[in-house]
Backbone as CSV, one residue per row, in Angstrom:
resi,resn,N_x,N_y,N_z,CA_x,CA_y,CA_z,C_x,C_y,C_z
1,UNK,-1.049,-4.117,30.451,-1.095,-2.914,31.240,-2.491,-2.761,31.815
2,UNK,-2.868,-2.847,33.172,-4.116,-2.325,33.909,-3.956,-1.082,34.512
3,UNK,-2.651,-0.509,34.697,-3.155,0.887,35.486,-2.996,2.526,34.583
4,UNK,-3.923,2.903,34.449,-3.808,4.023,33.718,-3.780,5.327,34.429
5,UNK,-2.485,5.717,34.523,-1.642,6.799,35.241,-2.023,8.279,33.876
6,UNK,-2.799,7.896,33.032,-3.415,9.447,32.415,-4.342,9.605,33.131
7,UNK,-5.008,9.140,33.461,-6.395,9.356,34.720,-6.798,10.682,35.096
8,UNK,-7.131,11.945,33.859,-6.899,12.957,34.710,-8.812,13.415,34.739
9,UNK,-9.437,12.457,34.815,-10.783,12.211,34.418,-11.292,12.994,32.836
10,UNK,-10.669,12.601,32.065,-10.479,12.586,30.729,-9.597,11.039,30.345
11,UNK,-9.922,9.960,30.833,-8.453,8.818,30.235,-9.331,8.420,29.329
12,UNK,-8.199,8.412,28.399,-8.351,8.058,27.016,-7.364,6.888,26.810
13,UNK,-6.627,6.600,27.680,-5.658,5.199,27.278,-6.507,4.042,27.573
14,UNK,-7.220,3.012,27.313,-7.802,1.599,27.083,-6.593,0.694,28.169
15,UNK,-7.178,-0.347,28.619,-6.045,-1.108,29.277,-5.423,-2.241,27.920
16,UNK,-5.772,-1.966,26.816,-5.169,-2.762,25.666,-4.335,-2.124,25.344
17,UNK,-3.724,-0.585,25.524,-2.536,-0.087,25.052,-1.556,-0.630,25.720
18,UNK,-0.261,-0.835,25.108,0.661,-1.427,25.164,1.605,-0.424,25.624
19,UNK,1.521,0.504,25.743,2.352,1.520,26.473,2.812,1.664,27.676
20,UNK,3.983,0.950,27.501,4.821,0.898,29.273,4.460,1.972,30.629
21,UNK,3.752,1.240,31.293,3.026,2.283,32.148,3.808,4.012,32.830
22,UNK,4.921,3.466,33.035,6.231,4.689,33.195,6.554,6.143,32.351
23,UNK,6.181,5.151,30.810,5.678,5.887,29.654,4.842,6.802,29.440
24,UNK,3.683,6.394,30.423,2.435,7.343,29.964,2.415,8.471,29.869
25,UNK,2.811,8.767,31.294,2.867,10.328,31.422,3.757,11.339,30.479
26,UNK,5.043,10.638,30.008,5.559,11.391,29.070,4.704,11.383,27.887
27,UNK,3.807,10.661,27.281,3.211,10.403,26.219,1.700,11.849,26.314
28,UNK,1.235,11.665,27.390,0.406,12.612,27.420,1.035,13.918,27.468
29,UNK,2.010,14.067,27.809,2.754,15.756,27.634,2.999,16.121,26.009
30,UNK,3.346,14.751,25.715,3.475,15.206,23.999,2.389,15.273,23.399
31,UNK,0.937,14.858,23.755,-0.078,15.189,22.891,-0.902,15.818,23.368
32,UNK,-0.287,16.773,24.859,-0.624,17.937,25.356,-0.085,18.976,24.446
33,UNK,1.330,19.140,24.397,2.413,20.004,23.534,1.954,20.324,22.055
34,UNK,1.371,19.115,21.732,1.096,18.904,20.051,-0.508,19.668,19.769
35,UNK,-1.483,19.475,21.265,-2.778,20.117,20.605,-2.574,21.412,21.162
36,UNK,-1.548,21.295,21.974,-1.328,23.580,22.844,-0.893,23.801,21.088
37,UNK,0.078,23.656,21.070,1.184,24.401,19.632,0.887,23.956,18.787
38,UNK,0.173,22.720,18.025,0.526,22.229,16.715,-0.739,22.437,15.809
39,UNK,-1.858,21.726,16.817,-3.547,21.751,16.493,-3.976,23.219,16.391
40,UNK,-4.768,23.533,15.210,-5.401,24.375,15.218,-6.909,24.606,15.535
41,UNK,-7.425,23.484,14.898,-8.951,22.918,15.063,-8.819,21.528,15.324
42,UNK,-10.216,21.273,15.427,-10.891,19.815,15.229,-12.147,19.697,14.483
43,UNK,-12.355,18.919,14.547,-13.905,18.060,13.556,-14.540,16.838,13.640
44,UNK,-15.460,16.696,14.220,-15.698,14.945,14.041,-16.657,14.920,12.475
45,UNK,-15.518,14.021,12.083,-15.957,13.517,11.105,-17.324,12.272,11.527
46,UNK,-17.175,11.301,11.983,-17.871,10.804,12.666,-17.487,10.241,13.842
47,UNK,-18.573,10.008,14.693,-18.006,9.405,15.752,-16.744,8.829,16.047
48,UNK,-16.338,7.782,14.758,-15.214,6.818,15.171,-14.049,7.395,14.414
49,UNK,-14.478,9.028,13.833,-13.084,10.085,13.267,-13.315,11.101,13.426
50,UNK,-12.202,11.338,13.580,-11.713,12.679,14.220,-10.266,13.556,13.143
51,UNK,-11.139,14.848,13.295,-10.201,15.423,11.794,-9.567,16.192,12.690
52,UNK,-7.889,16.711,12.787,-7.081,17.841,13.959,-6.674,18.265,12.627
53,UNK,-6.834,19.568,12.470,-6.296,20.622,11.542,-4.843,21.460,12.005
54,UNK,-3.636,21.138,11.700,-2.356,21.378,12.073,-1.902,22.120,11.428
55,UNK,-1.357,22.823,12.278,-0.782,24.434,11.081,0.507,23.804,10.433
56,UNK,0.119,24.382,9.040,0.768,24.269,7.722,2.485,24.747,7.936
57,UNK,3.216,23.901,8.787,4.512,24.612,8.972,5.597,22.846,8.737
58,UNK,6.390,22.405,8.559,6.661,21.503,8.469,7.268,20.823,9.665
59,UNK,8.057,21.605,10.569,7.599,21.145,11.821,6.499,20.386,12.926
60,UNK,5.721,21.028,12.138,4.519,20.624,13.105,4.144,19.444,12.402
61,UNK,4.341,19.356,10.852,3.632,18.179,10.248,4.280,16.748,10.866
62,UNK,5.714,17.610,11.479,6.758,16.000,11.183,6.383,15.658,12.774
63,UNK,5.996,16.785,13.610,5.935,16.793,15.416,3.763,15.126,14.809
64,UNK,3.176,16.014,14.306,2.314,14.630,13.980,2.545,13.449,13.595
65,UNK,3.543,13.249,12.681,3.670,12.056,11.828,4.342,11.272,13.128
66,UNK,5.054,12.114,13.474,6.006,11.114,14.681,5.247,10.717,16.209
67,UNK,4.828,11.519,16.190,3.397,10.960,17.017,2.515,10.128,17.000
68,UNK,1.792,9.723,15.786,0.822,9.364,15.263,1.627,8.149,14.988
69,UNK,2.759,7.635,14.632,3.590,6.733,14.428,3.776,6.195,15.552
70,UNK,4.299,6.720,16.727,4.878,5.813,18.210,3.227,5.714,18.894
71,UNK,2.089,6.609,19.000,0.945,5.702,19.220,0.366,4.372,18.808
72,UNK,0.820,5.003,17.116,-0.090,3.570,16.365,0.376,2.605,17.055
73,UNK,2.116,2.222,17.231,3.029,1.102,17.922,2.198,0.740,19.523
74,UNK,1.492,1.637,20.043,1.105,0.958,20.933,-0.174,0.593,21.615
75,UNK,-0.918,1.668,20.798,-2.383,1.461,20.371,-3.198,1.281,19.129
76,UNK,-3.031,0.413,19.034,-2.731,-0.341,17.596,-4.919,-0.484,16.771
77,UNK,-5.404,-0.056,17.966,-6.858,0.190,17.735,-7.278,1.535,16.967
78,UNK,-6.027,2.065,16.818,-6.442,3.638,16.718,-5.549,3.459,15.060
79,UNK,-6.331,4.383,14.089,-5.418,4.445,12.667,-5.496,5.740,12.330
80,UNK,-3.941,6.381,11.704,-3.837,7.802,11.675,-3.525,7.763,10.451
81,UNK,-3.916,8.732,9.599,-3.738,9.573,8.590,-3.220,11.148,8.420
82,UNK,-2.366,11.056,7.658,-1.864,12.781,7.691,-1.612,12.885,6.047
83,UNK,-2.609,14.203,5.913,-2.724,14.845,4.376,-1.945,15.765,4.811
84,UNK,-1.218,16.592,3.910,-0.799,17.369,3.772,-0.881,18.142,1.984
85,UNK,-2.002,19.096,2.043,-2.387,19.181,0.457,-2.589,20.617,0.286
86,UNK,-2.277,21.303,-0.174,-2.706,23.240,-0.932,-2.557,23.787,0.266
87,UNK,-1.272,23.726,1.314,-1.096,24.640,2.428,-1.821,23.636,3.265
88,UNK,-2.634,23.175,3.432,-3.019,22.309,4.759,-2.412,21.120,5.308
89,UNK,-2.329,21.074,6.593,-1.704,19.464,7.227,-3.366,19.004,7.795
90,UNK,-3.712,17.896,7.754,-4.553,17.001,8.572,-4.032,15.869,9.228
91,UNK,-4.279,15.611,10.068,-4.142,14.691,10.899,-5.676,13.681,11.269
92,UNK,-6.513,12.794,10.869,-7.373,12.055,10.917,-7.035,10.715,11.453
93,UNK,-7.794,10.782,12.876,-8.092,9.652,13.384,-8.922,9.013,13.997
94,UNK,-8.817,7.748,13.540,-10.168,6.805,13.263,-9.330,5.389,14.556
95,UNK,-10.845,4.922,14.627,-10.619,3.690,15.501,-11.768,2.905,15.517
96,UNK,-12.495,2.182,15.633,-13.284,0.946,15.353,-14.496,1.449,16.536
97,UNK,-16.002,1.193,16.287,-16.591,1.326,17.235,-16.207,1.170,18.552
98,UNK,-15.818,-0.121,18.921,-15.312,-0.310,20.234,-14.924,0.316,20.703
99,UNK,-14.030,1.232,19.973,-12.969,2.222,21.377,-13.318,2.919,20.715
100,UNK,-14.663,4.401,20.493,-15.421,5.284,19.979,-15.208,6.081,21.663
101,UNK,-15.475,5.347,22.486,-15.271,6.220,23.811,-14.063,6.205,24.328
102,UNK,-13.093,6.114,23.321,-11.271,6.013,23.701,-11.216,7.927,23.084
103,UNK,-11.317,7.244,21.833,-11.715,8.690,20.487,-11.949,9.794,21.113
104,UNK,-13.298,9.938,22.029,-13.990,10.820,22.101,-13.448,11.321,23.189
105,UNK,-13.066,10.715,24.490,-12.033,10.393,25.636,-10.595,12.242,24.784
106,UNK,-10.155,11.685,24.309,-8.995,12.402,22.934,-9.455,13.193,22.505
107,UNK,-10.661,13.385,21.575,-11.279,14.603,21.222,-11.579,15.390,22.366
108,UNK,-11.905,15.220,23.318,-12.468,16.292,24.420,-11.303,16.881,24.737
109,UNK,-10.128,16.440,24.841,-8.845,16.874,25.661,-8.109,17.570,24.882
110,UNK,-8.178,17.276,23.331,-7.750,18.091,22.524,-8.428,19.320,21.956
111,UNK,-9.522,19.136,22.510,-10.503,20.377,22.083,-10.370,21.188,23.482
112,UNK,-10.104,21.005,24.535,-9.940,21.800,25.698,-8.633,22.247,25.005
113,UNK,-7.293,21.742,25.149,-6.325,22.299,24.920,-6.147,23.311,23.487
114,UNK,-6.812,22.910,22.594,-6.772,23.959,21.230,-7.736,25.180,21.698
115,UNK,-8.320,25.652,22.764,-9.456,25.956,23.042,-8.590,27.601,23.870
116,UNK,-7.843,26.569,24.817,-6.912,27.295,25.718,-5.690,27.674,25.314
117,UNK,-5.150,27.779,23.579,-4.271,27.889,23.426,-3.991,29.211,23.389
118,UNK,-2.631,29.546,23.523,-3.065,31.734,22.470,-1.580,31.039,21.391
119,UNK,-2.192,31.278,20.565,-1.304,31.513,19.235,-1.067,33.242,18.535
């Protein structure tokens, strides 16, 4: 894949994702949907992690897991974790220096959208 149709000068897709270009755009609506409604916060853990704090509802945990699952399948640079422990969901994701400006690309867009949400 060379053309990246997220381009919304925030792209965060790498031309190593494997994500059928047709795809994209539905893919960014869902992790538009997921940081409007699901994300509560963020955190950089460090540069190459990123902590999304997800409200404690089980919906939302399963709207991450299933997310975080059909990315990994196609950006396979990126590794997700989801705690779910004493009322909290986390969602932590990490990716290798190299794509630190994929990460951060993601953190900005999800921090605009948790930013602009009204809950």
């Amino acid at each position: 894949m060379s053309i990246n149709l997220i381009d919304d000068g925030n792209a965060w897709a790498p031309s190593s994702c494997t994500l059928p270009t047709e795809d994209q755009p539905l893919r960014v609506v869902e992790f538009d949907s997921f940081f409007s409604h699901d994300a509560v916060s963020l955190s950089w853990v460090s540069p190459n992690q990123l902590r999304i704090d997800v409200r404690a509802d089980p919906a939302a945990a399963s709207r991450a897991a299933s997310l975080a699952v059909r990315e990994a399948g196609c950006c396979s640079f990126f590794t997700f974790a989801l705690t779910i422990s004493a009322g909290a969901v986390d969602l932590v994701v990490s990716t290798a220096e190299t794509h630190a400006t994929v990460l951060a690309a993601l953190g900005a867009r999800a921090e605009r959208l948790i930013a602009g949400a009204t809950r």
